[in-house]
KETORFI-773246 format. One record per residue (C-alpha): x, y, z. Coordinates in steps of 0.001 Angstrom, whole numbers, padded with zeros to 6 digits, always signed. Last residue first. Layout:
# KETORFI-773246
XYZ;...
This chain:
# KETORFI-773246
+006715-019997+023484;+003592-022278+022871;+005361-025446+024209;+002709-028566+023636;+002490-027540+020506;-001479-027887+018676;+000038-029823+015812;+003302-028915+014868;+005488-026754+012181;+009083-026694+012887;+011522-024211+012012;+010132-020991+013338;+010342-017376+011626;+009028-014293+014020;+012395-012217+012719;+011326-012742+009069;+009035-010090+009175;+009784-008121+006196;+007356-008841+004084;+008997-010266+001185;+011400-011836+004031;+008203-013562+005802;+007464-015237+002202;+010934-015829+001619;+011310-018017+004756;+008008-020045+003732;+009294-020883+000646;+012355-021778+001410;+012093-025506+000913;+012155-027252+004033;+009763-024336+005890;+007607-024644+002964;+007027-028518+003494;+006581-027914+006726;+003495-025765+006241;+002144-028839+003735;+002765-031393+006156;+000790-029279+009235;-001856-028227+007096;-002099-031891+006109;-001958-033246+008763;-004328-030366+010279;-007178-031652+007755;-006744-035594+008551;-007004-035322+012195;-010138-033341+012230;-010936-033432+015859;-011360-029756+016279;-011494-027937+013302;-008464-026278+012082;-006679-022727+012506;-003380-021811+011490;-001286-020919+014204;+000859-018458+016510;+003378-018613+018909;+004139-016992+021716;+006524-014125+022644;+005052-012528+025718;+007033-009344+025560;+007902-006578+022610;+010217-003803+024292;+009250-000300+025947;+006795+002233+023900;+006847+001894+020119;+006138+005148+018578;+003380+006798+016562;+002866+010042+014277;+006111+009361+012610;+004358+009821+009297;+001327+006716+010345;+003196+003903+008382;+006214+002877+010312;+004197+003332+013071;+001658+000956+012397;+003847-001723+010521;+005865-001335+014275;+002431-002304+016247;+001094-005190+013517;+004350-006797+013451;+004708-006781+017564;+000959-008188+018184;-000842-005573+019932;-001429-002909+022386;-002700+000326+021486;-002006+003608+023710;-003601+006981+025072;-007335+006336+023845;-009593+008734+021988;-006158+011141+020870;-006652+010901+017249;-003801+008925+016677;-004310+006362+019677;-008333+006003+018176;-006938+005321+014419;-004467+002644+015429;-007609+000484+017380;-009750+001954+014505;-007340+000145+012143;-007134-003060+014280;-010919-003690+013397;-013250-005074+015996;-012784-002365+018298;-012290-002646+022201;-011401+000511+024103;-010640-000648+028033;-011010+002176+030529;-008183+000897+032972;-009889+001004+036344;-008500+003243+039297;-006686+001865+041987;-007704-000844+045044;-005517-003193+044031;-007771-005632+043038;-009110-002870+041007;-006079-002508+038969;-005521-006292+038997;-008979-006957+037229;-007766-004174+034593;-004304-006302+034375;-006771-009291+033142;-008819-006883+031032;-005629-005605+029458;-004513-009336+028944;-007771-010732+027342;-007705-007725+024425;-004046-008257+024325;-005067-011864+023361;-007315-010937+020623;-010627-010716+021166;-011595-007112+020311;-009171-005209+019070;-007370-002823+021679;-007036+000178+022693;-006180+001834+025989;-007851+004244+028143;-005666+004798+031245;-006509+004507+035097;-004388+001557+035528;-001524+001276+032820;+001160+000275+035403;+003764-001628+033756;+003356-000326+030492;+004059+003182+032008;+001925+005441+029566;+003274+008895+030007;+000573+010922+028561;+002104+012721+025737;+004276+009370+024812;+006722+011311+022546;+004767+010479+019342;+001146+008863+019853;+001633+005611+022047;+002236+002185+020943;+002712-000972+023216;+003771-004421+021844;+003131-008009+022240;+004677-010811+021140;+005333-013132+017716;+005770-016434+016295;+005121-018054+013370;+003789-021629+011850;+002446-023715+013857;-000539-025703+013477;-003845-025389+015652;-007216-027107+016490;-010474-026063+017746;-012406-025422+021131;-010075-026390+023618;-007559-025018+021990;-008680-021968+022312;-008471-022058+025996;-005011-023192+025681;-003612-020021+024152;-002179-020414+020121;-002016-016478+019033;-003750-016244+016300;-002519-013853+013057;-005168-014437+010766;-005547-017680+009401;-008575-019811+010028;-008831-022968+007996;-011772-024289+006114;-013987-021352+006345;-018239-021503+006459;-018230-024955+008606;-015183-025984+010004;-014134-022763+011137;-016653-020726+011981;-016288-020636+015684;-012929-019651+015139;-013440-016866+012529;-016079-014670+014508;-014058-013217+016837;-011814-011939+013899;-014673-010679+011767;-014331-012088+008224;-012713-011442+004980;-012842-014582+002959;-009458-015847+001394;-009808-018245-001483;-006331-020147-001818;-006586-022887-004535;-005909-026486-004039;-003712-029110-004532;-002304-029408-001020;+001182-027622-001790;-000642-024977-003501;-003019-024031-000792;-000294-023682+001079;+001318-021422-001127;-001709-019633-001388;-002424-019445+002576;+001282-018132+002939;+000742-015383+001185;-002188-014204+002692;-000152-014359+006194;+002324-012688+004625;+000128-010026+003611;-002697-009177+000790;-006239-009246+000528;-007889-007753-002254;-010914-005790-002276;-009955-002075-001491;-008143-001059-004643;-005296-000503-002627;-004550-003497-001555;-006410-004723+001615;-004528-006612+005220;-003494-009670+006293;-000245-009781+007618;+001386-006153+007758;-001166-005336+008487;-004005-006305+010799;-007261-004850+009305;-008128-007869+006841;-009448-010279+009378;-009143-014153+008107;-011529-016927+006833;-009799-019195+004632;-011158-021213+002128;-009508-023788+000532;-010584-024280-003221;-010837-027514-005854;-014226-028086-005452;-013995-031594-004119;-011298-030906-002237;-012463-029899+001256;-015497-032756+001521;-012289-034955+000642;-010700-034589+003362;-007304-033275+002349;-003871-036144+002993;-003950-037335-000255;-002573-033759-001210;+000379-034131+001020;+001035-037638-000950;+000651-035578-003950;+002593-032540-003376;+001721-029542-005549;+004342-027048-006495;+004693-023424-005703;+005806-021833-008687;+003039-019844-008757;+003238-018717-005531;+004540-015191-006092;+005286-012946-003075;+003600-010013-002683;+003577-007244-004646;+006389-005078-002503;+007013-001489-001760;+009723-001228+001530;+008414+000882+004127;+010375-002497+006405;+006881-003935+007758;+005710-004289+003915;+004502-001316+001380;+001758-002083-001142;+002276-002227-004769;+000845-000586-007707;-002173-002262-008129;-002810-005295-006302;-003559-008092-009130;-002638-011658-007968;-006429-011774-006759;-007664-013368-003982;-011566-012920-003209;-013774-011050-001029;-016816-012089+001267;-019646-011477+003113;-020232-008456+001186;-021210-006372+004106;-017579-007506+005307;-016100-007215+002345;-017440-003147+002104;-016231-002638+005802;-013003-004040+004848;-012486-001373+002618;-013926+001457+004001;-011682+000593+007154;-008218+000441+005062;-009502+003865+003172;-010240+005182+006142;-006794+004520+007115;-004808+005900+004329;-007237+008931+004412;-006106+009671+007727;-002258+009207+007345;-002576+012112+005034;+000730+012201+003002;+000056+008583+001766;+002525+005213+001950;+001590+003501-001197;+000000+000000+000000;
């Protein structure tokens, strides 16, 4: 995405976009995204190309059939958390690492990538039934696993962002009595309202917590001044700054490193092999590193790719 004097029309137009899928139910992958969009690193890319991404056959045995038949694997993911699943320019196509790496995996299976633009609370309990797989940046916890399945396949933690020179001396440490931002159930979301418990615990006053379901009106509402920092996964929080004219800054170091996954139905042993064969496979071959490098964020690469991990970190 062409970096824009006026931060605010860049994100309106991010918003306007993925409002339009949403009411749409739906938008497909296209290799066409205009002139480029810029990855974590300012840098202008158009995405990695699968095409020569090759199909494995004993890897494509592995797909339930009810998956194959039409030849497409969709994948339900929320298109407001650049730099790994986010909208080109023209407003409709989904593009990121993350998007990336659904097409080449699609590839590897014998199948065809089609990305739906969903909700992000609303992609786990659909997965199974509307999506296929759910890809969009989640953070493996035990409680979801309890209600699907995961593979492997990055890593990341958790980062603060304030507007530039930290006007109202956010203390991550100590964030009671602030109004912070956050998108709505993601794992920062259920960490602010644990250390918002805490505040009252203690007897000081509550955090107000500022939930959206998009991760551009989390950025939008630190840049405006509505809440006084965003917390989020570490790609997400430096692609902001990097692309908000120095408006924003990092605040402290990234924490909580975890892993994250792709999504799969619980119980359905055959689909996460072969999400978990296929992901490996691109780990083996490169693939999957020069996906993340395209992007430019390699440093959350992991080696192995494995079925709900028994170590998260």
């Amino acid at each position: 995405m062409q970096q824009k004097k006026n931060m605010f029309r860049n994100l309106a137009a991010l918003v306007l976009g993925a409002s339009l899928c949403l009411a749409a139910g739906a938008c497909g992958t296209s290799d066409d995204t205009g002139s480029g969009t810029k990855n974590a690193e300012g840098k202008t890319t158009q995405g990695y190309d699968v095409s020569k991404v090759e199909t494995v056959d004993e890897i494509a045995a592995l797909v339930p059939d009810d998956v194959k038949q039409d030849g497409k694997l969709t994948v339900g993911m929320d298109t407001s958390y650049a730099p790994a699943e986010f909208l080109a320019e023209d407003g409709k196509t989904p593009v990121g690492y993350d998007v990336d790496l659904s097409k080449a995996l699609a590839k590897v299976m014998g199948l065809e990538a089609e990305n739906k633009v969903a909700s992000f609370d609303l992609i786990i309990p659909s997965v199974g039934s509307k999506y296929d797989l759910g890809i969009s940046s989640f953070t493996i916890t035990p409680e979801r696993m309890d209600a699907v399945d995961f593979v492997s396949f990055y890593k990341a933690g958790s980062m603060w962002v304030t507007k530039k020179g930290n006007p109202d001396s956010i203390d991550p440490k100590d964030v009671c009595g602030q109004t912070i931002a956050v998108q709505t159930a993601t794992s920062q979301e259920e960490e602010v309202t644990e250390m918002n418990e805490q505040c009252k615990a203690d007897g000081k006053k509550e955090i107000e917590v500022l939930t959206n379901k998009l991760q551009t009106d989390v950025t939008t509402n630190v840049t405006t001044g509505k809440a006084s920092a965003f917390y989020a996964d570490t790609p997400v929080a430096g692609y902001a700054v990097a692309q908000t004219d120095g408006q924003l800054e990092k605040l402290g170091e990234d924490v909580g490193v975890t892993k994250q996954g792709v999504v799969v139905k619980k119980g359905d042993k055959q689909m996460a092999e072969a999400v978990q064969k296929a992901m490996q496979k691109l780990m083996d071959d490169g693939t999957y590193q020069a996906i993340l490098e395209e992007w430019g964020v390699q440093g959350g690469a992991i080696d192995k790719a494995e079925i709900n991990p028994a170590d998260t970190k």
